[in-house]
ZAKE-507795 format. One line per 10 residues: number of its first residue (from 1); their letters; for each residue x, y, z of C-alpha. Coordinates in pm, 1 decimal, decimal comma, m for minus. Example, Ala and Ser with C-alpha at 12.3 -4.5 7.8 and 13.67 -1.06 7.14 Angstrom:
2
1> AS> 1230,0/m450,0/780,0  1367,0/m106,0/714,0
***
This chain:
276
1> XXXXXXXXXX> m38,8/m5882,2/m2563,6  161,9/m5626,7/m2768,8  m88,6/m5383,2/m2666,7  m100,7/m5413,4/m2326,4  244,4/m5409,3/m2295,9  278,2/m5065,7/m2512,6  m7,4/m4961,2/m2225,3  182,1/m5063,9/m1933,6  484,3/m4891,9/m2054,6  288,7/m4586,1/m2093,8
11> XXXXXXXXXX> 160,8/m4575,3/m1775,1  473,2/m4630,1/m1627,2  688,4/m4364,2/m1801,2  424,0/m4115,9/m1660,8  467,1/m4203,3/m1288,7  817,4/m4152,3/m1057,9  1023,0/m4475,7/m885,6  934,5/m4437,9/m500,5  1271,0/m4261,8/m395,7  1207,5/m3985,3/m675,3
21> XXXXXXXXXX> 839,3/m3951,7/m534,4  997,4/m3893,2/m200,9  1233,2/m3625,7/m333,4  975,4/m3472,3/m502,5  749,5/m3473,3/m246,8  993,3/m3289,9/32,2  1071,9/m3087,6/m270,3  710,6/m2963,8/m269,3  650,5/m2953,5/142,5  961,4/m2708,4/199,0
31> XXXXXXXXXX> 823,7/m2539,7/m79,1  489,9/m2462,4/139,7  665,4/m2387,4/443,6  947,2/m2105,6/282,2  570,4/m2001,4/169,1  416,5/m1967,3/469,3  720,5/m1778,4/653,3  743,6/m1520,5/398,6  307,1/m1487,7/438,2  332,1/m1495,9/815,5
41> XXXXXXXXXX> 619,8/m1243,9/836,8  391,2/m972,3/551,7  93,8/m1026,0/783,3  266,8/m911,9/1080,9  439,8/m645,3/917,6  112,2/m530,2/805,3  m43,0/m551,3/1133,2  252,9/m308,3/1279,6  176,5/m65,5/1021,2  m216,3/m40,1/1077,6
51> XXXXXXXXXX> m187,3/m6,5/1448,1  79,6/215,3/1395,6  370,3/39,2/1547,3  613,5/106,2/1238,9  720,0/m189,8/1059,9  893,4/m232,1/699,6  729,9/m296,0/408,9  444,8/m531,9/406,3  574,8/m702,6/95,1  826,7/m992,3/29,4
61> XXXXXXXXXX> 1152,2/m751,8/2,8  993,3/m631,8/369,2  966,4/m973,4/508,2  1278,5/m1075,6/371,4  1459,0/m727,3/518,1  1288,0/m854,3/854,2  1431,5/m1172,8/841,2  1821,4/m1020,1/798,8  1813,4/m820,2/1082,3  1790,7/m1104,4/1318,2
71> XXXXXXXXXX> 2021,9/m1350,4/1432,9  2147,9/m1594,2/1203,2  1927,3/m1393,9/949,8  2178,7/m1484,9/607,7  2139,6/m1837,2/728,9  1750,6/m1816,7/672,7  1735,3/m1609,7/404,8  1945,0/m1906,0/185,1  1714,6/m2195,6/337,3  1371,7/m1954,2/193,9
81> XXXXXXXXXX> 1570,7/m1967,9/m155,1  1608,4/m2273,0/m169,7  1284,2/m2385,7/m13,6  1153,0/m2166,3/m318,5  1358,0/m2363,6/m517,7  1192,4/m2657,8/m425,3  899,5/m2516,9/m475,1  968,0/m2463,5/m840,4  1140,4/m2757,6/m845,4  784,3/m2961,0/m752,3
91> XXXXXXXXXX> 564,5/m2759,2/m968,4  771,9/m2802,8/m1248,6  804,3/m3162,5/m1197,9  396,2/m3176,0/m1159,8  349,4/m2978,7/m1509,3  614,0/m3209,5/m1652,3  461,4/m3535,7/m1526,6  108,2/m3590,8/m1581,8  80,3/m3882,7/m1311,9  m40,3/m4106,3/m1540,5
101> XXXXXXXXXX> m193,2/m3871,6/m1744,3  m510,9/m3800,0/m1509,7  m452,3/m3470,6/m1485,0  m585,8/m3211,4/m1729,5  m372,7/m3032,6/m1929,7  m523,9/m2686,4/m1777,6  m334,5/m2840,7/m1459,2  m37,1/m2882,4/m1584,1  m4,4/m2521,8/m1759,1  m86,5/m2391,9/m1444,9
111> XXXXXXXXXX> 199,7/m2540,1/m1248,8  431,7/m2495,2/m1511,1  337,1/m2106,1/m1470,1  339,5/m2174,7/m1076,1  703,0/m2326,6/m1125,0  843,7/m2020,8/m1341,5  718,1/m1767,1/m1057,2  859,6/m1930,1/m769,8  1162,9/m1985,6/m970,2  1210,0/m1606,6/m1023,6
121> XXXXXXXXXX> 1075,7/m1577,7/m644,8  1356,4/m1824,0/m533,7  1631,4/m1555,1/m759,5  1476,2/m1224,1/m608,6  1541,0/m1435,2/m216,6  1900,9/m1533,7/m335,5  2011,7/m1204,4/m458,5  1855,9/m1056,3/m164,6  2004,7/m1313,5/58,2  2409,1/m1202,8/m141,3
131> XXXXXXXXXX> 2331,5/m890,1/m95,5  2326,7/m787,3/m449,3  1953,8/m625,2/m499,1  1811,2/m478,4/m165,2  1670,8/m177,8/m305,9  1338,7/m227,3/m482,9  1031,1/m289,4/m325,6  676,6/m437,6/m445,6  564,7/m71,9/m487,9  837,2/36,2/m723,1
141> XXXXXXXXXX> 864,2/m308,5/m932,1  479,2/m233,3/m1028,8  521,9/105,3/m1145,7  793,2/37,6/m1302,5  662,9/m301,3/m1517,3  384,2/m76,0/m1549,1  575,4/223,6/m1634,5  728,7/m0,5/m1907,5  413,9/m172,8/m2003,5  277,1/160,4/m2134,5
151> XXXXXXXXXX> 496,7/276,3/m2317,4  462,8/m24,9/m2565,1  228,2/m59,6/m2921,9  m122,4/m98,0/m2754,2  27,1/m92,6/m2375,7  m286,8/92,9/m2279,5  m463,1/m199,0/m2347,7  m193,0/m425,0/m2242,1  m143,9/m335,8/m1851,2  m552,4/m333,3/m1857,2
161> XXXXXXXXXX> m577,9/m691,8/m1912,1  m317,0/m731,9/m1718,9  m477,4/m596,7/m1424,9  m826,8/m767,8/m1557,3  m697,8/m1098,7/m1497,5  m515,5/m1064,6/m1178,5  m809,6/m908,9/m1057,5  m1037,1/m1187,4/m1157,1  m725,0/m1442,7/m1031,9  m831,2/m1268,9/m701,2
171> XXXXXXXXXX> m1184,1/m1311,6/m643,4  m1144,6/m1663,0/m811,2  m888,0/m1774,7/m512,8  m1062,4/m1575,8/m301,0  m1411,3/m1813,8/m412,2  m1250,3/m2109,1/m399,1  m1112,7/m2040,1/m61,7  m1435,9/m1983,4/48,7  m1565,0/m2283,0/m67,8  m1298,5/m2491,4/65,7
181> XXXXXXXXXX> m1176,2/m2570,4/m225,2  m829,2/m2691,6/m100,2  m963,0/m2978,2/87,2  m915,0/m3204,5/m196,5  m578,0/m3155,2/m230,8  m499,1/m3227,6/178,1  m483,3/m3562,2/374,4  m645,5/m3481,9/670,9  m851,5/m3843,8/687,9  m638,4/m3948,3/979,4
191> XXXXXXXXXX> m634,1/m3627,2/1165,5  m854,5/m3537,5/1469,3  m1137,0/m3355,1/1366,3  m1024,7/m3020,8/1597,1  m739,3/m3022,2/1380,2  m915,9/m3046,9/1058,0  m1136,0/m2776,8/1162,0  m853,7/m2604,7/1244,3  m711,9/m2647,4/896,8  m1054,3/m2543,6/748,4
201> XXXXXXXXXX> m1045,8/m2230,9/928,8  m702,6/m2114,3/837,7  m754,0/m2237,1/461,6  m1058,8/m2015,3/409,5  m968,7/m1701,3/640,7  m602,9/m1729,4/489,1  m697,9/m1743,7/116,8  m1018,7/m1502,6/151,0  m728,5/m1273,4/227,1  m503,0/m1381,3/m10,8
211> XXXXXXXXXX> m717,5/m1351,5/m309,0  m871,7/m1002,7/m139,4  m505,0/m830,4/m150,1  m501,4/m1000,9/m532,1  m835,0/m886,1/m625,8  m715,1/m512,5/m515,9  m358,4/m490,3/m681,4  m568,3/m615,0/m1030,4  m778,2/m278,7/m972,5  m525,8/m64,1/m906,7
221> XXXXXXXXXX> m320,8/m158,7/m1221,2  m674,8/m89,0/m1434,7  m659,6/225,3/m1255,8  m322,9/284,1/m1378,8  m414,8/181,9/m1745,6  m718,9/423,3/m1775,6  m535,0/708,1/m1632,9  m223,8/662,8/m1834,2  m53,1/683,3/m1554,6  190,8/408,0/m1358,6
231> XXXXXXXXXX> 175,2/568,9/m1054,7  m134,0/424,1/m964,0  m46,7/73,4/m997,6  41,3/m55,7/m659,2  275,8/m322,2/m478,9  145,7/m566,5/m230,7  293,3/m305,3/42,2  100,8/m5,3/m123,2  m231,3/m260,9/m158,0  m228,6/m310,0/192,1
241> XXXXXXXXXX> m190,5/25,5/340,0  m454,4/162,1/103,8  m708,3/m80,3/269,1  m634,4/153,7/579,6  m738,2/463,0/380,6  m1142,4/300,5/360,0  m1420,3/402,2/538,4  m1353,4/134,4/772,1  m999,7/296,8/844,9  m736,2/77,2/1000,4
251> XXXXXXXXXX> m925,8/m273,8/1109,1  m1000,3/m333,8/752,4  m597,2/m336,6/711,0  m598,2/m570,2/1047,1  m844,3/m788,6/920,5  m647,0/m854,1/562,2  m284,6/m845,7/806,1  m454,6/m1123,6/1027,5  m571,6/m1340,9/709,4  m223,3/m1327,8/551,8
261> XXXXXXXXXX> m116,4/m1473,2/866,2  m312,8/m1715,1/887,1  m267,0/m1795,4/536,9  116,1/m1813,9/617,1  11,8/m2084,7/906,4  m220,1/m2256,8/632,8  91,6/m2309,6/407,8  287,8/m2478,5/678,0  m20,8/m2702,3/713,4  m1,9/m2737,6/337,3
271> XXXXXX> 361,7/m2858,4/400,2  222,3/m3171,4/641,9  m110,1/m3275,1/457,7  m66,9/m3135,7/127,6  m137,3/m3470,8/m131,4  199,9/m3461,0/m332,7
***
């Protein structure tokens, strides 16, 4: 009896009352859809530059510059920081919480790592969103971490890992996209099946994308690393335009735009089905 007591206390302390669940829960799902307006925004930034149309950075400080400029802009900006809030506020309370403790503790490192980037992501929006740091973009953060990074005992070696694993963090989203992966994590059993193809469409053209642009930056920083030289590591922006600069000129650079945008539309479906 003592026993299954101790047990059920256990599995209690490792699971949330229903009203925290719900907090938790529209923590998570504005979390996903401050996501998908910053992804939708980059995409179609991107898209302006590889046709040619102009267009801002195709980076988060450029999709968060597009977003000021329009009415009620300051309004949004503070609603994406605190969506990313929530955001890091969820993954944070995932990493902390085990659910019962059937989750594996590779999960729960992994949203506690999720949780400390959109927590910095969430600053970056609200100092944007005061005004205070408008000035750096994706390109010059990089060379300048990797700038940094060099100068350090064994930073040769250093920024090459570096760019090893976020290269390998690519293709690995970019596989598991591909596989449709993220179908276990959505709810899409009562749904009409155009709308879960729909879903599966956006999930894999949207993080092929994703992990593509990923995949890229990783290179560039080993680039940077073997040359001894920061100036080749590249932002998201600078990733994006150099797809423009391949053989297949500007439609590769359309192609990656168009999955980033659909990626952005795959988050706010992320935001309805997503299994919190």
């Amino acid at each position: 009896m003592a026993s299954s007591h101790i047990q059920r206390g256990r599995s209690g302390s490792g699971r949330l009352r229903p009203t925290q669940r719900e907090t938790v829960s529209a923590a998570g799902r504005a979390g996903f859809v401050a996501r998908g307006v910053v992804y939708v925004l980059i995409g179609v930034l991107a898209i302006r530059i590889a046709l040619g149309a102009g267009g801002g950075q195709a980076d988060r400080e450029g999709a968060l510059a597009e977003v000021s400029g329009k009415p009620f802009g300051a309004a949004v900006l503070w609603a994406l920081a605190v969506g990313f809030g929530c955001m890091a506020l969820w993954r944070a309370m995932r990493a902390a919480r085990p659910g019962g403790g059937d989750r594996k503790i590779g999960s729960r490192i992994l949203d506690g790592g999720r949780a400390v980037f959109y927590a910095t992501v969430c600053w970056g929006t609200a100092t944007f969103a005061a005004g205070t740091d408008r000035g750096s973009s994706s390109n010059a953060k990089s060379r300048d971490w990797t700038r940094s990074a060099l100068q350090l005992p064994y930073g040769q070696q250093l920024v090459g890992a570096a760019g090893c694993v976020l290269a390998v963090v690519g293709v690995v989203l970019a596989v598991r996209a591909a596989m449709r992966r993220f179908l276990r994590r959505l709810d899409l059993s009562s749904t009409p099946t155009g709308t879960r193809q729909v879903v599966n469409a956006l999930g894999v053209a949207g993080g092929v994308a994703r992990g593509a642009v990923g995949a890229a930056a990783g290179v560039f920083v080993v680039f940077a690393a073997l040359r001894f030289d920061p100036e080749q590591a590249k932002g998201v922006d600078a990733t994006l335009r150099s797809f423009a600069a391949t053989p297949v000129g500007p439609w590769l650079l359309v192609a990656v735009a168009c999955g980033l945008t659909l990626f952005g539309a795959f988050s706010f479906a992320s935001a309805r089905w997503r299994r919190m």
